[in-house]
PLY file of the C-alpha trace (Angstrom):
ply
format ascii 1.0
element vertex 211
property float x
property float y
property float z
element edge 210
property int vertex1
property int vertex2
end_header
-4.22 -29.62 5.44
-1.90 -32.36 5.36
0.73 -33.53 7.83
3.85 -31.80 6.32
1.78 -28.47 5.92
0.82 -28.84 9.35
4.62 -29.41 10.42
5.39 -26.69 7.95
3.40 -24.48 9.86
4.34 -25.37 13.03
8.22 -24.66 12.13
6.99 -21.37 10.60
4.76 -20.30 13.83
8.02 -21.27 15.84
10.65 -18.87 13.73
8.14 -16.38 13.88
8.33 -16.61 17.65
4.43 -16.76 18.00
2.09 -18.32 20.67
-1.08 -18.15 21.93
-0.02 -16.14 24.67
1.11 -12.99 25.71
2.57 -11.41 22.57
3.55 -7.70 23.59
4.59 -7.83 27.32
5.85 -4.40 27.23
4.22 -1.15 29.08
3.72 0.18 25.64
1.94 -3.03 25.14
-0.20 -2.95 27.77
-0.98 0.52 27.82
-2.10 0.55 24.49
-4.55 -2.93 25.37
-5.64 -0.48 28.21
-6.74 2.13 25.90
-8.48 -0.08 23.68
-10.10 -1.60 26.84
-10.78 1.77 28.37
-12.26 2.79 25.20
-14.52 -0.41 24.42
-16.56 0.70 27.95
-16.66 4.54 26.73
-18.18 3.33 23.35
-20.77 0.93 25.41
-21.82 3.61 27.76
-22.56 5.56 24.31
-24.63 2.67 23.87
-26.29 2.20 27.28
-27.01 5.82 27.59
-28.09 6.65 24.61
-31.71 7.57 24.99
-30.27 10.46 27.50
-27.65 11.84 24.80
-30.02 12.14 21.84
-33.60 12.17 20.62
-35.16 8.94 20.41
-35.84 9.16 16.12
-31.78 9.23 15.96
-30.68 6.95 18.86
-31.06 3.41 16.87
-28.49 4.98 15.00
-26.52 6.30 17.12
-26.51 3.29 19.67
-25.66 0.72 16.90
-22.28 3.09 16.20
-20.76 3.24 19.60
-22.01 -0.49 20.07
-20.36 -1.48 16.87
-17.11 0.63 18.01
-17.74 -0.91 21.80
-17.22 -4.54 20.61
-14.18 -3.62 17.97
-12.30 -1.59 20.48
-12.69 -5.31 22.82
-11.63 -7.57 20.40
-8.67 -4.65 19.04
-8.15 -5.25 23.12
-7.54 -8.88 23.04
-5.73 -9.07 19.99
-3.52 -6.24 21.08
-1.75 -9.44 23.25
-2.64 -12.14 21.29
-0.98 -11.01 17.99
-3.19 -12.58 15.44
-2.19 -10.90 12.81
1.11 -12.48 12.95
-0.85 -15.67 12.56
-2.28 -14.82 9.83
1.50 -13.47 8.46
2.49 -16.98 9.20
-0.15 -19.12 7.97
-0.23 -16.50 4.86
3.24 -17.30 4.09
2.54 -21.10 4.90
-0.13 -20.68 2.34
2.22 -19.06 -0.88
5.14 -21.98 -0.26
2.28 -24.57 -0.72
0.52 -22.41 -3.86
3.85 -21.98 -5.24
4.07 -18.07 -5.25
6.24 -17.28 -2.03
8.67 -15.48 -4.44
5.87 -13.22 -5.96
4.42 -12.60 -2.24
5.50 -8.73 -2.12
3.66 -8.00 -5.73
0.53 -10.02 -4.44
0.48 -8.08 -0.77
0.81 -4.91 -2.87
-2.33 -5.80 -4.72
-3.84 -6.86 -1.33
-2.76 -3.25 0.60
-4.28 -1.40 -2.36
-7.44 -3.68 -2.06
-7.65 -2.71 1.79
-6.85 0.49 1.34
-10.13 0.81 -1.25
-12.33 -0.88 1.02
-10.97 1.30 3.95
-12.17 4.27 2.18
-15.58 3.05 1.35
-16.15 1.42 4.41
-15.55 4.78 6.02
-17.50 6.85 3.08
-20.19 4.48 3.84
-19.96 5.20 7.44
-20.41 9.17 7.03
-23.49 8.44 4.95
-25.09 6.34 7.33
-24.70 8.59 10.14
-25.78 11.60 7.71
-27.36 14.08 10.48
-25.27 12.60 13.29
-21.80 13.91 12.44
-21.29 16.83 14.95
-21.89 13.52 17.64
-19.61 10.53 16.03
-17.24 12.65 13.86
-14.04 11.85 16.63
-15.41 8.56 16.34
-15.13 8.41 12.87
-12.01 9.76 12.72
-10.41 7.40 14.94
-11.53 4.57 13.15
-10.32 5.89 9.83
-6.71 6.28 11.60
-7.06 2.69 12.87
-8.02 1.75 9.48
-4.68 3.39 8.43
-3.05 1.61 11.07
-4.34 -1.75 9.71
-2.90 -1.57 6.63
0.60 0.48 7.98
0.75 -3.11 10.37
0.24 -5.57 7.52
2.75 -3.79 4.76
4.87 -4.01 8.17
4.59 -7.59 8.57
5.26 -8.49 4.93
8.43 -6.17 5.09
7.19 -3.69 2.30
7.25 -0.52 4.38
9.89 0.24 6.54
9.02 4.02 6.92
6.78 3.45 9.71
8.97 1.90 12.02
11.40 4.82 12.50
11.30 5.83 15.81
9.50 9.15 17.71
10.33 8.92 20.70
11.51 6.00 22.97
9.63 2.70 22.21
6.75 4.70 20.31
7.29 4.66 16.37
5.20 6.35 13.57
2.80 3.17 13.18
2.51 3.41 17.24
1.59 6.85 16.96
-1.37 6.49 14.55
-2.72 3.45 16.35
-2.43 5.70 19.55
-4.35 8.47 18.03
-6.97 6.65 16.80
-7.83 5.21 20.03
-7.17 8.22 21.67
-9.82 10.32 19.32
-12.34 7.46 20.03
-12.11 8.08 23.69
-12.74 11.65 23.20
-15.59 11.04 21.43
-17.21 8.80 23.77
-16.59 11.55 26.36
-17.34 13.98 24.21
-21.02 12.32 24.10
-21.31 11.82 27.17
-20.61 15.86 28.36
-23.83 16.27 26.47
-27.11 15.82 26.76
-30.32 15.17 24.76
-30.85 19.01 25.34
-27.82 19.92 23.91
-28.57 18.33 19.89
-28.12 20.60 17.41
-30.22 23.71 16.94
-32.04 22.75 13.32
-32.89 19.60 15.00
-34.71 21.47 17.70
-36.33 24.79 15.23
-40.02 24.52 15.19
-41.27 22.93 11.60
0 1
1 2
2 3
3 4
4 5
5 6
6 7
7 8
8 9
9 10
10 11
11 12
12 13
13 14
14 15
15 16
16 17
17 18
18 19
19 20
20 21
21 22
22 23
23 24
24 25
25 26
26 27
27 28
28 29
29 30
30 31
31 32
32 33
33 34
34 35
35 36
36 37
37 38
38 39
39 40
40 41
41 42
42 43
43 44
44 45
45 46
46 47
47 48
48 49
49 50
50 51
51 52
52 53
53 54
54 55
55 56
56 57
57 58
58 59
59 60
60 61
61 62
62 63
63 64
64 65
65 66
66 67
67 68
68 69
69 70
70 71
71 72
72 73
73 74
74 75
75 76
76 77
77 78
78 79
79 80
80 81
81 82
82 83
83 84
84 85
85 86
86 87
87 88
88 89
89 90
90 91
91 92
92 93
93 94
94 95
95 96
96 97
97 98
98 99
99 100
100 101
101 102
102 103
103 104
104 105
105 106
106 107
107 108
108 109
109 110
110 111
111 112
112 113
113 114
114 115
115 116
116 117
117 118
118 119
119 120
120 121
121 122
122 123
123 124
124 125
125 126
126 127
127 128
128 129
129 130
130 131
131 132
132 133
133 134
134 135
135 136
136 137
137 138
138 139
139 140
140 141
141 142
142 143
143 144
144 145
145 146
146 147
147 148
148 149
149 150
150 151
151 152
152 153
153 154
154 155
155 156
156 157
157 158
158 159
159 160
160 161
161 162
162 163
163 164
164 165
165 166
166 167
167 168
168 169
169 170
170 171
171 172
172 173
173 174
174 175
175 176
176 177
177 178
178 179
179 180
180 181
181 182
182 183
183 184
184 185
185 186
186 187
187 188
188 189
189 190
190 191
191 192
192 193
193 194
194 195
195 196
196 197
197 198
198 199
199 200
200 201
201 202
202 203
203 204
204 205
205 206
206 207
207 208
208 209
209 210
């Protein structure tokens, strides 16, 4: 990257009123970092625990789920503050005045939503099959993550101004896109607890019938 795409940037990150700092100072802000915080230690006490909440022929399974969900809730945590996603809008946009196809941007993000929105629904697909036998343990889990997948994409047509929908408010600061990230944290927690109320005695019945 050259120097005027550098200063092109820079001019960018400052209209865009982004810094590596504190990005969402409000309660609604930090409350929702909270949650995500709150529910990265639920998902690694999952993990920690897990040879008490299920047999042992299902727990490498089960422990690599709420690990995997432990360490995205953290960094979902983090970013909650940091914004990086309006870094990425930034140096996205920096990117299509350079390629010469800032004027075509919304047909190109439309392509990009459906594209997420595909892999969303595989990458969640995938998920059910993998935890085939599990699901009556990890389907909150799952659930939440599909609405944070939702989320993702609601947030990026957001930031490229091609939904406006979502941004109608609820009630006070809390707006549709606020409500689905919400809920998908909020169904994560409860399936952490959820987990943790039971215990390796309590699997399902087939898994316990004599062969």
């Amino acid at each position: 990257m050259g120097r005027f795409e550098v200063m092109l940037l820079a001019k960018q990150l400052r209209e865009a009123h982004w810094e590596p700092a504190v990005g969402d100072p409000t309660v609604l802000g930090w409350a929702t970092a909270g949650c995500y915080a709150l529910a990265a230690v639920l998902c690694l006490v999952c993990f920690l625990r897990r040879a008490r909440l299920i047999e042992a022929k299902r727990s490498r399974r089960f422990g690599l789920f709420w690990l995997g969900l432990a360490l995205c809730m953290a960094v979902l945590s983090v970013n909650k503050q940091l914004d990086l996603q309006g870094l990425a809008h930034v140096t996205g946009r920096n990117l299509a005045i350079r390629q010469g196809w800032f004027d075509r941007r919304h047909e190109a993000m439309r392509l990009v939503l459906v594209a997420l929105g595909v892999v969303g629904v595989l990458s969640v697909s995938g998920l059910l099959l993998v935890m085939r036998g599990l699901w009556t343990r990890v389907r909150l889990g799952v659930a939440g993550v599909a609405l944070l997948a939702g989320f993702a994409v609601i947030r990026i047509a957001e930031l490229w101004e091609l939904n406006r929908f979502t941004k109608v408010r609820l009630a006070g600061p809390i707006d549709f896109s606020h409500a689905v990230e919400l809920a998908g944290v909020v169904l994560i927690m409860a399936g952490a607890l959820a987990c943790l109320a039971r215990s390796k005695s309590a699997v399902e019945p087939a898994s316990r019938a004599p062969a």
